[in-house]
C-alpha positions in Angstrom: 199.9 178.1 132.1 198.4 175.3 134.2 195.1 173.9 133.4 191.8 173.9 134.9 192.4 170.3 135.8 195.9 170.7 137.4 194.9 174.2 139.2 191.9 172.3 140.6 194.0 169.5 142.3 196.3 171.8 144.0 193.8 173.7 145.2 192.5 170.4 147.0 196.1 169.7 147.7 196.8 173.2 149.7 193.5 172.4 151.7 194.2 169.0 152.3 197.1 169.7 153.8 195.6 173.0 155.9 193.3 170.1 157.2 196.2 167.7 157.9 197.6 170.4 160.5 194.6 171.0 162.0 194.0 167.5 162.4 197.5 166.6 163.7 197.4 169.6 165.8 194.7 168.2 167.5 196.2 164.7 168.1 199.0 166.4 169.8 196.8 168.4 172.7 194.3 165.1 172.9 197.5 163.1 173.4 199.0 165.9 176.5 195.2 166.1 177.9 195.1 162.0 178.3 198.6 161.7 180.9 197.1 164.8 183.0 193.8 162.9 182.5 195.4 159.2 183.7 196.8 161.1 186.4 194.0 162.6 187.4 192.3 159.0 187.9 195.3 157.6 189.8 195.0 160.6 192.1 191.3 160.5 193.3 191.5 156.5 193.2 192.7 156.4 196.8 190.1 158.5 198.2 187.4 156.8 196.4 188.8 153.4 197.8 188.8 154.4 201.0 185.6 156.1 200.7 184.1 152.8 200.1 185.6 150.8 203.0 184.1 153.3 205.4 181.0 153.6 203.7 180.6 149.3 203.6 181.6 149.3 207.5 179.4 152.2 208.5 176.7 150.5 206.5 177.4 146.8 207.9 177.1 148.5 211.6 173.9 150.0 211.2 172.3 147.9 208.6 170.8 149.4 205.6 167.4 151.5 206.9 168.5 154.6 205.3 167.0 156.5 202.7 169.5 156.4 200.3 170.4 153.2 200.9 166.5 151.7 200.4 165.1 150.3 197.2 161.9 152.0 195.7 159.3 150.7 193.2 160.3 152.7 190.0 157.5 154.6 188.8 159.9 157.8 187.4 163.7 156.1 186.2 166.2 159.0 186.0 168.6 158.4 183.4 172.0 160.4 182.9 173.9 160.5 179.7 177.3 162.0 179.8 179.2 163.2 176.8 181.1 165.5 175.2 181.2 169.5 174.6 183.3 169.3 171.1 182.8 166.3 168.4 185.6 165.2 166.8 185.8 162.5 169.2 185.1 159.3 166.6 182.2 157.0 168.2 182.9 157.7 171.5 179.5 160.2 171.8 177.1 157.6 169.4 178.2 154.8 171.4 176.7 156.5 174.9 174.1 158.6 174.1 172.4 155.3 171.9 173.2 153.3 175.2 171.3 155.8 177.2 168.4 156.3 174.3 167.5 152.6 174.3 167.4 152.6 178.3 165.0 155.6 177.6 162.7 153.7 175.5 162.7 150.8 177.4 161.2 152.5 180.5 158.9 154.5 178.7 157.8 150.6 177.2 157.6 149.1 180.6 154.7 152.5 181.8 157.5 154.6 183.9 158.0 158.3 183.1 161.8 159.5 182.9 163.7 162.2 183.9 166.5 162.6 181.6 169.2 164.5 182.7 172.3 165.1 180.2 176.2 165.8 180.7 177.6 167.4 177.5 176.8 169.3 174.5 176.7 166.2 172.5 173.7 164.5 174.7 172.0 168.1 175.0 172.0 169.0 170.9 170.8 164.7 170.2 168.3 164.5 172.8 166.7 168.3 171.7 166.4 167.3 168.2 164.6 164.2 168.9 161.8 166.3 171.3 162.9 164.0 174.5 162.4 166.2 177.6 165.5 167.4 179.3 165.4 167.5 183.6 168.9 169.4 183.1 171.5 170.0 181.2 175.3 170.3 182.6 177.4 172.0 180.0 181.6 172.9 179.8 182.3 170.5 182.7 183.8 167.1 180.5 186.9 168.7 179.2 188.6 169.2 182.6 186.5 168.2 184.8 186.5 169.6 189.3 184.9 168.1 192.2 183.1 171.5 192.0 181.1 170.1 189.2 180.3 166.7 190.2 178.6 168.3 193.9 176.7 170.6 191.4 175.8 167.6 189.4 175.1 165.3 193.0 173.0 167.8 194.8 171.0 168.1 191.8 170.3 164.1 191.6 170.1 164.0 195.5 167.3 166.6 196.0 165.3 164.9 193.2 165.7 161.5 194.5 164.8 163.2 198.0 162.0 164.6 196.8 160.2 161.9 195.2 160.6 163.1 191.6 162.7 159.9 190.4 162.7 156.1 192.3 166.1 155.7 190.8 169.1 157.7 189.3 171.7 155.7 186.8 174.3 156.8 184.5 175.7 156.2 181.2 178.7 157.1 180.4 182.6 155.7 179.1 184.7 153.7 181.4 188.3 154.1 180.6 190.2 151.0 180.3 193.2 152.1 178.2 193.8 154.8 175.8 193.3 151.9 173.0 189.9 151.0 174.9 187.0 152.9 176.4 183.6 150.5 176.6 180.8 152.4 177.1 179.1 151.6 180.5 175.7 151.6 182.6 175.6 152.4 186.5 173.2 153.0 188.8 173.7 155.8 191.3 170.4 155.8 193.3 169.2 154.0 195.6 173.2 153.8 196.7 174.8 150.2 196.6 176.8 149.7 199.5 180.5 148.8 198.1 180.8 144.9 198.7 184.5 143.5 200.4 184.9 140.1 198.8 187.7 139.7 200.8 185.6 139.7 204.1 182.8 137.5 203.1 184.2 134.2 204.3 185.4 135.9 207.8 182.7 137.0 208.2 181.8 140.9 209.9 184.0 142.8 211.8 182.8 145.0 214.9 183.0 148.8 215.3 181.9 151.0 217.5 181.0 154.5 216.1 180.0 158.3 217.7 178.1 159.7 216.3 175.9 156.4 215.6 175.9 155.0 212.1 172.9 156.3 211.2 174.2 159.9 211.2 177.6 158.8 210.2 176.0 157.7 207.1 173.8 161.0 206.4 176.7 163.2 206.1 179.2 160.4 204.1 176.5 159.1 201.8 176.0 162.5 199.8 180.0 162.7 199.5 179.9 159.4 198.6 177.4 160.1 195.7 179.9 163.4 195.2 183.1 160.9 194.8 181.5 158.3 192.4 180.0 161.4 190.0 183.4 162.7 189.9 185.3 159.6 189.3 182.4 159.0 186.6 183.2 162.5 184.7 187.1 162.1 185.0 187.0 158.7 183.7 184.9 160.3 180.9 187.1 163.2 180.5 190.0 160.4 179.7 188.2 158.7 177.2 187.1 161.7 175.4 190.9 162.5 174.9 191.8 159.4 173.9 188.9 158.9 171.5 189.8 161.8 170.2 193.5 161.3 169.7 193.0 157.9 168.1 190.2 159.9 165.4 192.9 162.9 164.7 195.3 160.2 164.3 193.4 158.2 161.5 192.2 161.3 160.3 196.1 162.5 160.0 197.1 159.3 158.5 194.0 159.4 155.9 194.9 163.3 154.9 198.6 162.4 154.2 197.7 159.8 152.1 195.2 161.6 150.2 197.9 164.2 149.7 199.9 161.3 148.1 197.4 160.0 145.9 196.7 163.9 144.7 200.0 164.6 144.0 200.6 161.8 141.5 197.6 162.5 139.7 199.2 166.5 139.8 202.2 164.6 138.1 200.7 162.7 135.9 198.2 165.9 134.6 201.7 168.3 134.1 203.0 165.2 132.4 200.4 165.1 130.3 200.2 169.0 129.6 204.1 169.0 128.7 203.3 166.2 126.2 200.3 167.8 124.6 203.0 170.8 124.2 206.1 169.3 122.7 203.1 167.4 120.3 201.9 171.2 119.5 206.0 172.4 119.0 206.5 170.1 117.1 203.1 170.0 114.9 203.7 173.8 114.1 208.0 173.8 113.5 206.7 170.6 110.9 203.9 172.9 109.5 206.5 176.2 109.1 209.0 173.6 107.0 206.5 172.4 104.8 206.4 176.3 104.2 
């Protein structure tokens, strides 16, 4: 019969190990997730590119007088914080979402009021306990993220930056580098930057003529524009969540098997010291029956 002591370690053996799957489990679908992820990136990086080029010439024809395009005095910032649905991600939601609360308090420091709009479970469940006003709330979209989401997520920002209810939209979210290295990141979407060309500087600009003229050129490509940088800003998200998440299953993995170890030898070493305790009471009681 094994005793309290020994029955108790298996037990946390048998649920160590339940954990260990789960965990490694886990590590395996982040791990599939981040290629379709990278490839997802690599995809919609040509578009975006070229997106830019037409957006910097359009803008370089017809100067900048558009609305989108203007600076405002900032009386109400809006901030967006995008994280995760599901936790198990390591630091990769604490990093953000603290990123995005200190940019919070700041304005509210310097007089401005703030429309705080949220990507994520994560941001939504942090910023609800704390009391902070959410504008909206996008849920279910950072796991596999569609263009469908981030013009859902753009017309939202556009018709409040149309309507005078924010001066000025920016972002915080994860920039993936590598799926050793995400860095959380701040970005301003609104007023719209138009993309500089480095490359062109020292020529200096080249002509274009345009039909329709620039400035309607730039009223139907600005919005897709917003549209293409919110997207690449979730899918670049939606990578360093997985890979977060892979390198916590991983350590959590390696931590579980290792606790397994450590358990088992102390399992040993209590049977070791039961069997002992026995042959002492064997032989205790055949010594007693001689003396009989």
């Amino acid at each position: 019969m094994a005793s309290a002591e020994l029955r108790l370690i298996r037990r946390r053996i048998r649920s160590v190990e339940s954990t260990m799957k789960i965990t490694r489990a886990m590590e395996l679908i982040s791990t599939a997730r981040i290629g379709k992820a990278q490839s997802r990136l690599g995809s919609a990086r040509p578009y975006a590119e070229k997106l830019d080029e037409v957006i910097r010439n359009v803008a370089a024809a017809g100067g900048t007088a558009h609305p989108l395009l203007e600076k405002r005095e900032i009386r109400t910032a809006g901030v967006v914080v995008v994280s995760s649905d599901r936790g198990l991600a390591g630091g990769y939601n604490h990093s953000v979402i603290r990123l995005g609360e200190r940019q919070v308090r700041d304005h509210i420091h310097n007089g401005r009021r703030v429309n705080l709009y949220v990507v994520g479970k994560k941001a939504q469940a942090y910023f609800a306990y704390r009391k902070q006003e959410i504008e909206h709330a996008w849920l279910n979209v950072t796991d596999l993220p569609v263009y469908a989401d981030a013009r859902m997520i753009a017309n939202v920002l556009l018709n409040d930056y149309a309507e005078g209810s924010v001066d000025s939209v920016e972002v915080f979210t994860t920039q993936y580098i590598s799926a050793l290295t995400q860095t959380p990141m701040h970005r301003r979407l609104l007023p719209i930057e138009a993309p500089a060309d480095a490359s062109q500087e020292d020529a200096g600009p080249i002509g274009y003529a345009f039909e329709p003229s620039p400035e309607e050129i730039l009223n139907r490509l600005l919005p897709r524009y917003l549209e293409g940088t919110v997207f690449g800003i979730l899918l670049d998200a939606s990578a360093s969540e997985h890979a977060a998440r892979r390198r916590a299953m991983k350590a959590a993995t390696e931590n579980a098997d290792e606790l397994v170890r450590i358990l088992t030898r102390e399992a040993n070493q209590a049977r070791q010291a039961e069997i002992t305790t026995e042959i002492s009471e064997i032989v205790g009681g055949a010594a007693a029956l001689a003396e009989d």
